[in-house]
matplotlib code that plots the C-alpha trace (Angstrom):
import matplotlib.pyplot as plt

x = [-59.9, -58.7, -55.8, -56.2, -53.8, -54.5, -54.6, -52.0, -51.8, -49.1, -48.0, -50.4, -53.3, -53.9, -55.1, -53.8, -55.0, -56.6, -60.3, -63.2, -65.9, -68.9, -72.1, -73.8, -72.2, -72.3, -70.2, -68.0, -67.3, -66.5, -63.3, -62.0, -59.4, -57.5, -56.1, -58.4, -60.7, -64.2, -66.5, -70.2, -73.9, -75.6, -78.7, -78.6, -76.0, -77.5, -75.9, -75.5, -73.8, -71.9, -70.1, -69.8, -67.6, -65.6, -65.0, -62.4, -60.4, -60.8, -58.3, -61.7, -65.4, -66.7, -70.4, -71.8, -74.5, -75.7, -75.0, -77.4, -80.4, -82.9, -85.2, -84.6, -81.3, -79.1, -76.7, -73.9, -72.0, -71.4, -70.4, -67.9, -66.8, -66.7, -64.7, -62.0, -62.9, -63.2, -66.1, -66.7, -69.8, -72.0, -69.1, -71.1, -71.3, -68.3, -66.6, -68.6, -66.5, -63.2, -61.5, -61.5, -57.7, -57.0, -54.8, -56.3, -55.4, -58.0, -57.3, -60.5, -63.0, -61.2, -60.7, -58.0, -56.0, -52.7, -52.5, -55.9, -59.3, -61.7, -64.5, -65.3, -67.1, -68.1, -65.9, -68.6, -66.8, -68.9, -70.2, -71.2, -73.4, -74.7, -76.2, -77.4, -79.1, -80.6, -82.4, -83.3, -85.5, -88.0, -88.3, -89.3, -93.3, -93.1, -90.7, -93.1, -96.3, -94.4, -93.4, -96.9, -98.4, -95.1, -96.5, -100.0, -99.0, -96.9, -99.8, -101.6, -99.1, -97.6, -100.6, -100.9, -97.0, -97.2, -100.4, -100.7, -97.1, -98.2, -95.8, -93.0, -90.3, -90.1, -86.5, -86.0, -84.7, -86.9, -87.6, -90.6, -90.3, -86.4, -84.4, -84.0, -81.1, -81.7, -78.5, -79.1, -76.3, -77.0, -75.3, -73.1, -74.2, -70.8, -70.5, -74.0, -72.6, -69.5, -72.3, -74.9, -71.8, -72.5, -76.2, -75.1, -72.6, -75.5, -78.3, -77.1, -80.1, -80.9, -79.1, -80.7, -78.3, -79.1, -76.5, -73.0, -73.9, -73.5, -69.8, -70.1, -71.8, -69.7, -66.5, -67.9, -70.2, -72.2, -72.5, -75.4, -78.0, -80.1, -78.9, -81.6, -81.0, -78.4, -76.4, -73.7, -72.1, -71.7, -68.3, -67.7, -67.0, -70.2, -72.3, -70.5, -71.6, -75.6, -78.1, -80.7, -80.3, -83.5, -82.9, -84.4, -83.9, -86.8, -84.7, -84.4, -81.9, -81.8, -80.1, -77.1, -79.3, -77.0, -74.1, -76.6, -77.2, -73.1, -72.6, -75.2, -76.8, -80.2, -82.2, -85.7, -86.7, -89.1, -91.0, -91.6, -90.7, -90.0, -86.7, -84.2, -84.3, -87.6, -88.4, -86.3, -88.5, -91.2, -89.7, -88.1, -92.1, -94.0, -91.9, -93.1, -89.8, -90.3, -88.3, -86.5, -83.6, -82.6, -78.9, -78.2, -81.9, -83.3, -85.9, -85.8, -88.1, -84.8, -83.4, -86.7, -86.7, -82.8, -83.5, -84.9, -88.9, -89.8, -87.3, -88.4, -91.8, -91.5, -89.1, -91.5, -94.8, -92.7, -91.2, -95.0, -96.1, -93.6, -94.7, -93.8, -91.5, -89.1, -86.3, -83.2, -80.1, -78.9, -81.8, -80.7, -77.3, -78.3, -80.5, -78.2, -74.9, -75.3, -75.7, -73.0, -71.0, -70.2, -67.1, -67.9, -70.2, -67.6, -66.0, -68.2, -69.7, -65.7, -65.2, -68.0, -66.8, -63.4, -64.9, -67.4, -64.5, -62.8, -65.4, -66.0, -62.1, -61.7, -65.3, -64.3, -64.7, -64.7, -61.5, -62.2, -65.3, -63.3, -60.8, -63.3, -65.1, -61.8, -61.1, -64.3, -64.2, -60.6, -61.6, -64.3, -62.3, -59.8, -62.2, -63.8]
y = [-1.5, 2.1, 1.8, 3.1, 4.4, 2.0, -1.0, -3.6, -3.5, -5.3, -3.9, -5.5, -4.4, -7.7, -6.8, -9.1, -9.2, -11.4, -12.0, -11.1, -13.6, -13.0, -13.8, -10.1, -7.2, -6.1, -8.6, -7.8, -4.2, -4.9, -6.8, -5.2, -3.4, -1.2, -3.7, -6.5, -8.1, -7.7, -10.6, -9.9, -11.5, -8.6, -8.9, -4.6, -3.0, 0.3, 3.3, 2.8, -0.7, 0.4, 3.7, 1.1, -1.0, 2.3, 3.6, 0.8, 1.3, -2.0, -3.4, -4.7, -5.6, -9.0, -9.5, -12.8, -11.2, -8.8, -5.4, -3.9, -6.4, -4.7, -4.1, -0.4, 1.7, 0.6, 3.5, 1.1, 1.1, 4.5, 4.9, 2.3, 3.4, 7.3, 5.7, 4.1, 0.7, -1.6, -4.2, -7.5, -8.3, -11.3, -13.5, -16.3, -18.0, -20.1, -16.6, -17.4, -20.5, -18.8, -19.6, -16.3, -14.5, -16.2, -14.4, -13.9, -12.6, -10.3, -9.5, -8.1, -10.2, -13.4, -14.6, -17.0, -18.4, -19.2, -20.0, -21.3, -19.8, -19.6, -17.3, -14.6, -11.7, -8.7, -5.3, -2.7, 0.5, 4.0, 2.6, -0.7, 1.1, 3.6, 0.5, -1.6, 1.6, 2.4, -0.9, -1.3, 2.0, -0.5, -2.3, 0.7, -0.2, -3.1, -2.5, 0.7, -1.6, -4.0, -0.8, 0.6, -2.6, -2.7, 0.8, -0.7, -3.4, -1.2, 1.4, -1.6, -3.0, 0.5, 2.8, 3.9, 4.4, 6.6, 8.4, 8.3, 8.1, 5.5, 3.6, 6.6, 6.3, 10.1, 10.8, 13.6, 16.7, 19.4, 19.3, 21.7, 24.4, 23.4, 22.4, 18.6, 17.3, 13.3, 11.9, 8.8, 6.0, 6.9, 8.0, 10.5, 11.2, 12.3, 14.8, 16.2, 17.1, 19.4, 20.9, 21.9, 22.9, 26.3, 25.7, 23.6, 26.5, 29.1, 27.5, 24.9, 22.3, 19.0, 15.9, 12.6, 10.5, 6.4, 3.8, 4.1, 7.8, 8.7, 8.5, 10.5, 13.2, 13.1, 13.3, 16.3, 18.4, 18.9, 15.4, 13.6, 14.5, 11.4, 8.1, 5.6, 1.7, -1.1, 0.6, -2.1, 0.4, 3.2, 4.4, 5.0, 8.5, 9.0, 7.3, 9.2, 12.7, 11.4, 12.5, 9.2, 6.0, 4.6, 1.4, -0.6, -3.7, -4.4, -7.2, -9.3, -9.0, -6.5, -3.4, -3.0, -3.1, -4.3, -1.6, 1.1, -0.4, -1.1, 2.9, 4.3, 6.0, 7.0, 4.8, 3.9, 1.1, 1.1, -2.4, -1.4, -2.5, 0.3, 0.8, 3.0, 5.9, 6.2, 5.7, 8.9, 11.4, 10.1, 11.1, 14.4, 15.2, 13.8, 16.1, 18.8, 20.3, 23.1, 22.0, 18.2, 18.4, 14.8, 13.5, 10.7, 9.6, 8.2, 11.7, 10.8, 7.7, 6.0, 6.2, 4.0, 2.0, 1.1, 0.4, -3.0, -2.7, -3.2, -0.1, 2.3, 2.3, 3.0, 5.8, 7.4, 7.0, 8.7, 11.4, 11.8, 12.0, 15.0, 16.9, 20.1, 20.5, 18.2, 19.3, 17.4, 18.3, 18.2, 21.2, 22.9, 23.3, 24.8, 27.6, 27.7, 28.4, 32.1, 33.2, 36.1, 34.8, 37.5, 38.3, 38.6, 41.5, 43.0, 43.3, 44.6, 47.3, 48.5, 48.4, 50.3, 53.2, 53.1, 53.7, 56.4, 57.9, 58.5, 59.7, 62.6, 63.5, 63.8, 66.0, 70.3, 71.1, 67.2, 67.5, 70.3, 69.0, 65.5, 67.8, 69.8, 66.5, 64.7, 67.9, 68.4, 64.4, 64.2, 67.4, 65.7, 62.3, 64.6, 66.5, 63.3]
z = [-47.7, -46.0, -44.1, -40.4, -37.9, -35.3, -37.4, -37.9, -41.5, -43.7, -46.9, -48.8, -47.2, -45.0, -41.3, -39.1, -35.5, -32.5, -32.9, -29.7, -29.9, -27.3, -27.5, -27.3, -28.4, -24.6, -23.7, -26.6, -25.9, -22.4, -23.5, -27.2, -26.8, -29.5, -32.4, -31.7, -34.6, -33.2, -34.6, -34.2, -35.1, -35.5, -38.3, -39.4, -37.3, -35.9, -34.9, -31.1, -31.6, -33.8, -32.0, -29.1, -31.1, -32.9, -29.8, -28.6, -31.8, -33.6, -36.2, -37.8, -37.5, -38.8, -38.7, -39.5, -40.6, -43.2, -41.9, -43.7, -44.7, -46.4, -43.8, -43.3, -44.1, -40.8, -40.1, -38.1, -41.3, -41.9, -38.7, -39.2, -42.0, -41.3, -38.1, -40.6, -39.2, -42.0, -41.6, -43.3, -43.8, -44.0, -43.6, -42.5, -39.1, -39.4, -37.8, -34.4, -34.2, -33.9, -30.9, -29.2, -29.1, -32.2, -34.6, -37.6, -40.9, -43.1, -46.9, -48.8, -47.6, -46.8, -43.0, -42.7, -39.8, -40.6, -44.3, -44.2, -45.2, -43.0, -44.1, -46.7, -46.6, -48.5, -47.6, -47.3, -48.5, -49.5, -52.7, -51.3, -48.1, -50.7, -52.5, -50.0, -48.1, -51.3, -51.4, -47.9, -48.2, -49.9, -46.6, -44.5, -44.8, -43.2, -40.4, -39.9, -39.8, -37.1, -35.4, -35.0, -33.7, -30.7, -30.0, -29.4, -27.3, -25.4, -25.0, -23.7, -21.0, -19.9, -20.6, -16.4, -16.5, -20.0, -19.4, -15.5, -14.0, -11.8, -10.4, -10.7, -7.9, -6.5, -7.0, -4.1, -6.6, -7.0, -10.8, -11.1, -12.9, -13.8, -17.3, -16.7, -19.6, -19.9, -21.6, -22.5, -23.9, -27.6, -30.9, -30.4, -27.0, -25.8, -29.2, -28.2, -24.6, -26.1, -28.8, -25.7, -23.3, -23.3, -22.4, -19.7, -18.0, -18.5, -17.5, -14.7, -15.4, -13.2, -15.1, -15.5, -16.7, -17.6, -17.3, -18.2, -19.9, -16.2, -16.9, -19.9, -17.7, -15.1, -17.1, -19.3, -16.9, -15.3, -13.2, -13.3, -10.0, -10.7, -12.1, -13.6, -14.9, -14.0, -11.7, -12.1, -15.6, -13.7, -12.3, -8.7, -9.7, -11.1, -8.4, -5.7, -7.6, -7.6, -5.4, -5.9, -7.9, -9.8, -9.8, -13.3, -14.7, -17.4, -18.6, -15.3, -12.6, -10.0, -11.4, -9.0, -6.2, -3.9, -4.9, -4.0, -0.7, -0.3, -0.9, 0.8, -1.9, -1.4, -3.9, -5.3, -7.8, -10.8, -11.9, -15.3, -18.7, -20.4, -21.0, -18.9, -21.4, -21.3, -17.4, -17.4, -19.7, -17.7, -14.8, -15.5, -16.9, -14.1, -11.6, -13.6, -15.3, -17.8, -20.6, -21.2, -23.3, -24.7, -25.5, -26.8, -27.5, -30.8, -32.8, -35.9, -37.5, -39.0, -35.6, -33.9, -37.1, -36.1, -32.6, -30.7, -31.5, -27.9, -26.6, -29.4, -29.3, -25.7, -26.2, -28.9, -26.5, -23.9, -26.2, -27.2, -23.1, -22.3, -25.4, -26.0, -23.1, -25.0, -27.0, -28.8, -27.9, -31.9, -32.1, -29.0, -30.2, -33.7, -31.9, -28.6, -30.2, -31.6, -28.0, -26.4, -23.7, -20.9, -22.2, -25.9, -24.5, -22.7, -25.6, -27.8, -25.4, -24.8, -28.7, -29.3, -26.5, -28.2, -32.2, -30.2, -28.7, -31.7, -33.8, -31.4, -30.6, -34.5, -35.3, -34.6, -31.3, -30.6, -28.6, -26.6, -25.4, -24.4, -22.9, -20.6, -19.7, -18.7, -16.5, -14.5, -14.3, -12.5, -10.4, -9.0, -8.3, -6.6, -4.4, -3.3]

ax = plt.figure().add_subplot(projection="3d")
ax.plot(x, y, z, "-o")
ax.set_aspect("equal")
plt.show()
């Protein structure tokens, strides 16, 4: 087991820190806190879940569950592990009936409280992950057929939404015709802000930001124009920057309806059960923007294998619907980043003048003519 930074860690190697037992990992984030032992029930940890958990500095992760099943290559352990949080896995369910804030003690794979044993686990370093992704790519058929027939039943419950726009809230920006950036609470969504920053200063596009990636927009630039989801993960800051909340809940509940109303922001609401993410393609492409760039939103197929069935399929329909006006911000960055600022022009041109310069003062006759032009230049200065 790698030792961390930020990890209690004895001299032998045994972690030693209060466990967080919730029931989701939603409620779990809300309350780790740096040093805590985050237990989890999480059958195939995905990438999202898992840079939740990394990014409130853990002492550990125990999952219950195998991390990696064999289904399909789960990322959440790499990112773990490239993290330096060192996860447990499959240490069974007796973990769930820690008290939670107990002080626990981990050394390999063994749990104990106190001097007693609680549970055991397996430590999933780089050679374990390597393994069990390499037999989980067997599993990829099947989690592809299950995929496809979500799709289909999706198509057949949100087809007016997908193909139509009916039922799209207008939001009151003018999108037509504008770069519309959806950043949505994904992988590396903050990373993919900093990569597209210069795009963002140069171009000035509309933001569409969905739940708490509002935050992550406001805090990095530019602020989000329209928020869409549960309004109740947003910060004040970032609510106070928007321009109109879309209100969506496609779980139950009513989406912070009641915090719009309480600030005064100018709101709409979507019945739909697509997920946030996608409600907010759909609407950068129904108000007719020119190009959709997407942070923090699953492109590749591992990525919607990884994901809840019901919210991928939706997000690929909807990536499908906005076509070729939709760009990742990943790709963005590659082809974006080569680009001259002002300044790096400036600097060029002037070098260039400088190397011109000399190349005539040092030629015969060079000088003279530099001379003369410097003259007749400064005459006609003075005379004006």
């Amino acid at each position: 087991m790698s030792r961390t930074a930020h990890s209690p860690v004895a001299g032998d190697g045994t972690i030693v820190g209060p466990v967080r037992v919730e029931p989701t990992v939603t409620a779990l984030v809300r309350r780790l806190r740096k040093g805590d032992v985050a237990v989890i029930d999480v059958m195939d940890l995905d990438q999202r879940t898992a840079e939740d958990l990394a990014s409130h500095r853990p002492a550990a992760v125990v999952n219950a569950r195998p991390s990696i099943s064999g289904r399909y290559p789960a990322g959440g352990p790499r990112v773990l592990l490239d993290a330096g949080i060192p996860l447990i896995d499959a240490a069974g369910p007796a973990v769930l009936d820690l008290h939670d804030g107990t002080t626990v003690s981990i050394t390999g794979g063994a749990i104990s409280v106190e001097t007693q044993q609680v549970a055991h686990g397996t430590v999933l370093d780089a050679d374990a992950i390597v393994d069990a992704m390499r037999g989980a790519a067997d599993g990829m058929r099947v989690q592809l057929q299950m995929f496809t027939a979500n799709a289909m039943e999706t198509v057949m419950h949100e087809g007016d939404v997908l193909l139509e726009g009916q039922g799209l809230p207008q939001v009151g920006v003018p999108l037509t015709g504008r770069h519309v950036v959806v950043v949505a609470p994904g992988y590396r969504h903050r990373e993919q802000l900093r990569e597209i920053r210069r795009y963002l200063r140069d171009v000035r596009p509309v933001v569409i930001a969905v739940d708490k990636a509002a935050d992550a927009a406001h805090d990095l630039g530019p602020a989000a124009s329209v928020v869409v989801g549960d309004l109740e993960t947003m910060g004040e800051a970032a609510l106070a920057s928007a321009s109109h909340a879309v209100v969506h809940a496609p779980h139950g509940g009513e989406g912070g309806l009641a915090r719009a109303e309480a600030l005064g922001l100018d709101h709409s609401s979507a019945e739909t059960s697509l997920s946030s993410v996608d409600l907010a393609i759909l609407l950068a492409h129904a108000g007719g923007a020119e190009v959709i760039v997407t942070v923090g939103v699953e492109s590749r197929l591992m990525d919607f294998l990884e994901s809840p069935q019901a919210d991928a399929a939706g997000t690929f329909l909807a990536r499908l619907t906005a076509g070729g006006t939709l760009v990742d911000a990943s790709t963005l960055a590659l082809v974006y980043r080569h680009r001259y600022s002002a300044w790096t022009l400036v600097t060029m041109l002037t070098a260039g003048v400088l190397a011109l310069g000399a190349a005539i003062w040092v030629t015969p006759g060079g000088r003279e003519w530099v001379e003369n032009v410097w003259t007749a230049l400064t005459s006609w200065i003075g005379g004006n």
